[in-house]
C-alpha positions as CSV (number, residue, x, y, z in Angstrom):
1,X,-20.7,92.2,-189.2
2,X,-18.0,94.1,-187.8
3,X,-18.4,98.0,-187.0
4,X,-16.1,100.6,-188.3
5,X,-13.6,102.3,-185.3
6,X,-14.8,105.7,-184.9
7,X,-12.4,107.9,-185.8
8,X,-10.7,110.2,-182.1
9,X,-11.7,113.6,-182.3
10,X,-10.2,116.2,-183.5
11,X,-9.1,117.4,-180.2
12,X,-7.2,114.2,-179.4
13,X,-4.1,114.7,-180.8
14,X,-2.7,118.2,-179.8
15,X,-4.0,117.2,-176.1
16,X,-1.7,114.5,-176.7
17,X,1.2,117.1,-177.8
18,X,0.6,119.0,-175.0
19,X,0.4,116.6,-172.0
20,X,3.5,115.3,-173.7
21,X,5.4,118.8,-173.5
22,X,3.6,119.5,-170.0
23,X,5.5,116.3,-168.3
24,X,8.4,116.5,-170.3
25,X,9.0,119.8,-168.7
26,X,7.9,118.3,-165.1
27,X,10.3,115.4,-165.4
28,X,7.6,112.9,-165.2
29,X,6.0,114.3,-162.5
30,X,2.1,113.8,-163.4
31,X,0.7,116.2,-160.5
32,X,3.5,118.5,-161.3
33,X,2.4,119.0,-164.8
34,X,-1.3,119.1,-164.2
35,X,-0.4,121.8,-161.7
36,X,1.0,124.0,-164.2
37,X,-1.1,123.1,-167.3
38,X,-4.4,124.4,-165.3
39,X,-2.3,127.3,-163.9
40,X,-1.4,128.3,-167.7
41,X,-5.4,127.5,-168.5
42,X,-6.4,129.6,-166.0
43,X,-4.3,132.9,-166.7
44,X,-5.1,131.9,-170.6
45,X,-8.9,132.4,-169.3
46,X,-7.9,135.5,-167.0
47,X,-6.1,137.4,-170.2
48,X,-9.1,136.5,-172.9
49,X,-11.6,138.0,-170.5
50,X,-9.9,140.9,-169.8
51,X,-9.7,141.5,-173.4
52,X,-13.3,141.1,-173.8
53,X,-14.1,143.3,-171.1
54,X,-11.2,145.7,-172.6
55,X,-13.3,145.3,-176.2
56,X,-16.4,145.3,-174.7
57,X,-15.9,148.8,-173.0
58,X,-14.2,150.3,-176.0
59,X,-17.5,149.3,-178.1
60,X,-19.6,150.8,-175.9
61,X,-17.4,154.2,-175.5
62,X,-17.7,154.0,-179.3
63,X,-21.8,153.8,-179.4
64,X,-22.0,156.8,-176.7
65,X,-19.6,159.1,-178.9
66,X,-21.3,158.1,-182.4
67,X,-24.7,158.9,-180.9
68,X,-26.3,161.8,-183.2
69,X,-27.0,164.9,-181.6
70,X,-30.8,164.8,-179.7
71,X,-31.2,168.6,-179.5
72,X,-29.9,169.4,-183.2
């Protein structure tokens, strides 16, 4: 009885897309464009936690100002 190919994750095929465009724009050069795609991760990761320390501190600020009044 043969088994069924499990089907690739969803994930597979736009990592394919983007190694593709990664050495495309290196020229073929593998280390070149594994270089740059975890420099691009990495300020990616950089930026999004800024924003969630940006969000996070603007929550708060909110909470403090909303607070009611203790001595009314």
């Amino acid at each position: 009885m043969q088994s069924r190919p499990t089907p690739a994750p969803a994930w597979i095929a736009p990592a394919e897309a983007i190694v593709a465009a990664y050495l495309e724009e290196a020229d073929g050069d593998a280390i070149l464009a594994l270089h740059r795609a975890v420099a691009d991760a990495l300020t990616d990761l950089c930026e999004a936690e800024r924003r969630t320390l940006r969000r996070d501190r603007l929550i708060s600020h909110g909470y403090v100002r909303g607070r009611p009044d203790r001595d009314a």
